[in-house]
C-alpha positions in Angstrom: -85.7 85.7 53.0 -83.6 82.5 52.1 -81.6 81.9 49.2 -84.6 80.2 47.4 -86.8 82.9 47.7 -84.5 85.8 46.9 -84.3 84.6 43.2 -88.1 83.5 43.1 -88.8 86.9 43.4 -86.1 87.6 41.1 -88.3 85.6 38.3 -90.9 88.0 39.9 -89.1 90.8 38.6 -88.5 89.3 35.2 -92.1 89.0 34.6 -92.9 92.6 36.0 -90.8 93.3 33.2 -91.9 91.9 30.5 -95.4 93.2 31.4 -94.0 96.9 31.4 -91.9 96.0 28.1 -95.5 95.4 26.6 -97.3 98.4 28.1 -94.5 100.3 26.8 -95.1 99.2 23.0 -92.7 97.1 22.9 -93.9 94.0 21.6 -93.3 95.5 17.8 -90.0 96.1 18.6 -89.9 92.6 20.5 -91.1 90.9 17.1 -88.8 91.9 14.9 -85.8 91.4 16.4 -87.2 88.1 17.3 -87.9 87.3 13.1 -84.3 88.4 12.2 -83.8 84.6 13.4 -85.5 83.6 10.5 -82.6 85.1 7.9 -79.9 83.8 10.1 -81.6 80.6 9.8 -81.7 81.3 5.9 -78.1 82.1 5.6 -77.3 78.7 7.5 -79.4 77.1 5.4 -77.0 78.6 2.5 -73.7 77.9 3.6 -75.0 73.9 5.1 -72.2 72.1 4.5 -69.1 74.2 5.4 -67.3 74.2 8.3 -67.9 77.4 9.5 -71.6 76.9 9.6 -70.8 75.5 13.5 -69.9 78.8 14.1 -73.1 80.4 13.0 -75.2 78.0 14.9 -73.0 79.6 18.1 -73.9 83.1 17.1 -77.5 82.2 17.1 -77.8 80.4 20.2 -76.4 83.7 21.9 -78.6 85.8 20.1 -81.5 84.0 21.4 -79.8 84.2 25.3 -79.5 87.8 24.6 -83.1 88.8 23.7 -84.2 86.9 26.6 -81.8 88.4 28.7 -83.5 91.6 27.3 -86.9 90.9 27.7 -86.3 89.5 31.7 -84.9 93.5 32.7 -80.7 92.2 32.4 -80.0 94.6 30.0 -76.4 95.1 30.9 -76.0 90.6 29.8 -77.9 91.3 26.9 -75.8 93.7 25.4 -73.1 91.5 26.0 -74.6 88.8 24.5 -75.0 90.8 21.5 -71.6 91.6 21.3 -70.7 88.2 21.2 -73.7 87.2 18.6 -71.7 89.9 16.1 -68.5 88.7 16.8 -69.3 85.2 16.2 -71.4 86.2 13.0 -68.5 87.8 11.4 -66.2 85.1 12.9 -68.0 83.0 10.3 -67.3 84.7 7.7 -63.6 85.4 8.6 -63.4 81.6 9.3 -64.2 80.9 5.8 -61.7 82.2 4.3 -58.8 80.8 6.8 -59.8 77.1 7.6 -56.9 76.1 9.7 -58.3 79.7 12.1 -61.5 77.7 12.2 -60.0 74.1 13.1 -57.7 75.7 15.6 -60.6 77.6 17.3 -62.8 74.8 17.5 -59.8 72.8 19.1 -59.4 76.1 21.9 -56.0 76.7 20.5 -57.1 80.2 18.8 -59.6 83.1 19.8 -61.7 85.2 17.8 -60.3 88.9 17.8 -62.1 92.0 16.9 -59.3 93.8 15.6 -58.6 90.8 13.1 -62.5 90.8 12.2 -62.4 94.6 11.6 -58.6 94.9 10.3 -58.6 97.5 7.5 -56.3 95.2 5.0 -57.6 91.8 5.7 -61.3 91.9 8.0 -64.2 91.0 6.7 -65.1 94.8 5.2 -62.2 94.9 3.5 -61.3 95.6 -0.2 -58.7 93.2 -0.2 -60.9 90.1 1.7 -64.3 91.0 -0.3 -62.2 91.5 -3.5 -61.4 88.0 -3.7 -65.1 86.4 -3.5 -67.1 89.4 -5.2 -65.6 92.1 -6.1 -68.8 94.7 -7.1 -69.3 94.8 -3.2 -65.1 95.8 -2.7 -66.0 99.5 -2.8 -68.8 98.9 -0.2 -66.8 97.7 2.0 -65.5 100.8 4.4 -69.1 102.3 4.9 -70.2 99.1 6.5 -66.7 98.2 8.4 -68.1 101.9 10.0 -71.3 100.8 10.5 -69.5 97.6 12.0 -67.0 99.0 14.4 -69.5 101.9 15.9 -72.6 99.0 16.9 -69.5 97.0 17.9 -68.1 100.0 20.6 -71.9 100.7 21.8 -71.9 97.4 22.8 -68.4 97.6 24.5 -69.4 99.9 27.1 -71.8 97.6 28.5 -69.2 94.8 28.4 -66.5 96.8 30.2 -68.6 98.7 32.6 -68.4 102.4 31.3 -69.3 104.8 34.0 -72.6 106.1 32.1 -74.0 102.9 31.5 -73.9 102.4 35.1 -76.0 105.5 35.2 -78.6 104.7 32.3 -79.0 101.3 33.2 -81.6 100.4 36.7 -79.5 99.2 39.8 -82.1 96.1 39.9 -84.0 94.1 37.6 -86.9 96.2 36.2 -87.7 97.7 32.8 -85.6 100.6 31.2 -87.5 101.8 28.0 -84.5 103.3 26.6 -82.0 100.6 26.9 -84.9 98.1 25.4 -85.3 100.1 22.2 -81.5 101.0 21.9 -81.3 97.0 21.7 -83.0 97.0 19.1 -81.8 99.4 17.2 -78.4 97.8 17.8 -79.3 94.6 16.5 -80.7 96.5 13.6 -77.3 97.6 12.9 -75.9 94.4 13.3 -78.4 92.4 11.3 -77.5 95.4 8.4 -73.8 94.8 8.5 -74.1 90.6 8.6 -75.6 90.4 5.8 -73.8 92.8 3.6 -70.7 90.4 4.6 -72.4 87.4 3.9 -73.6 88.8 0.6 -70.1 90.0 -0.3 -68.6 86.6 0.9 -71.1 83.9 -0.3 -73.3 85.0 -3.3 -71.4 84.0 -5.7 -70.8 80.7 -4.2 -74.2 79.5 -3.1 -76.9 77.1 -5.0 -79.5 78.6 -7.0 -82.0 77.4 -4.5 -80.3 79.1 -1.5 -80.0 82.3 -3.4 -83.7 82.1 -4.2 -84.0 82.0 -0.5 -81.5 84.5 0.2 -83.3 87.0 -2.3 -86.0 88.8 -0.3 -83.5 89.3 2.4 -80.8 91.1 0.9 -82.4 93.2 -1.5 -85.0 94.5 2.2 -81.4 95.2 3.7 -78.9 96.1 1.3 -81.2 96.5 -1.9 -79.9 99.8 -2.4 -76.7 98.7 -3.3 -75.7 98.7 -7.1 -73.7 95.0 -7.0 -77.0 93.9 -5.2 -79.2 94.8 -8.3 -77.5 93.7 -10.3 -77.1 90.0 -9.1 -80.4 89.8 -8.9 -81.6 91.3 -12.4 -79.9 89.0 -14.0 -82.3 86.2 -15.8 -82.5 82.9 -14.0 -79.4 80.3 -15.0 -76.8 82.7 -15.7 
């Protein structure tokens, strides 16, 4: 077989896949992950204007990578790709809040960390950061920085190599139901966490058109949450 042919049937594989991926039910699953692009595209649609928003549109772009990296068996690349998607979702919102981090990444001279996105005095979930741009979500904060660093870890293993996903994941490209549907519920996870710290960072700073937008969203995520109610019982104009 020559080079050429070796990764046509490669593609071969891919689409052996995503046959097997819809046999198996998973076209549900497939769907909704797919849609969660839609509220990403809300929140940019929010925060147009700012310079973080470049970041976002990063995120996005390896979000979409990732579920086709699912979807074609490379489940090991589209965990990582994932990862990355989170970390550059949160990077957002970390980036708001320190400008001159933002410049200095976009210029290569600074890198996003996970231990600054999930630092315990001054992440993202913190009391002290969400404090400071709506504080009814501060006490929220630690149950999602949980929620946050455990997707976060999952993800890791797949990153780094951990012997058992070596031993879950196939040695060649074909489906793996379980590692489809833990993608899922992964991004899940993720898509929960984003957009409690987008709420906690941006409601109150947001046009009354975009939180119109923003509305259906966060109360189907976080709807539960008291400061969330109570945003959005208030009458229209205050």
């Amino acid at each position: 077989m020559d080079v050429l042919e070796h990764y046509r049937a490669l593609f071969k594989n891919s689409d052996i896949v995503l046959a097997e991926m819809v046999g198996a039910n998973g076209v549900e699953a497939l769907i909704a992950s797919h849609n969660y692009l839609l509220d990403f595209d809300a929140i940019k649609i929010a925060i147009a204007g700012r310079p973080e928003a470049a970041v976002l549109d990063s995120a996005v772009k390896e979000y979409q990578f990732a579920l086709f990296a699912l979807v074609s068996g490379q489940y090991r690349h589209a965990f990582g790709g994932l990862r990355l998607f989170f970390e550059l979702m949160l990077a957002t919102v970390q980036f708001s809040a320190h400008e001159i981090d933002y410049r200095m990444w976009a210029k290569d001279s600074k890198d996003i960390n996970w231990s600054a996105l999930k630092d315990s005095q001054n992440g993202v979930f913190a009391t002290n950061f969400i404090r400071a741009f709506n504080p009814g979500f501060s006490d929220c904060g630690k149950q999602y920085l949980a929620i946050a660093e455990a997707v976060y870890r999952e993800c890791s293993e797949f990153v780094h190599g951990n012997a058992g996903t070596h031993a879950i994941l196939p040695s060649d490209i074909a489906f793996q139901k379980e590692a489809f549907f833990s993608w899922h519920d992964k991004a899940a996870t993720m898509r929960l966490a984003i957009i409690f710290a987008f709420s906690a960072r941006y409601l109150n700073y947001i046009t009354k058109e975009a939180m119109d937008r923003m509305e259906p969203i966060i109360t189907d995520v976080i709807g539960d949450l008291a400061p969330v109610q109570e945003i959005f019982a208030q009458p229209a104009g205050t």
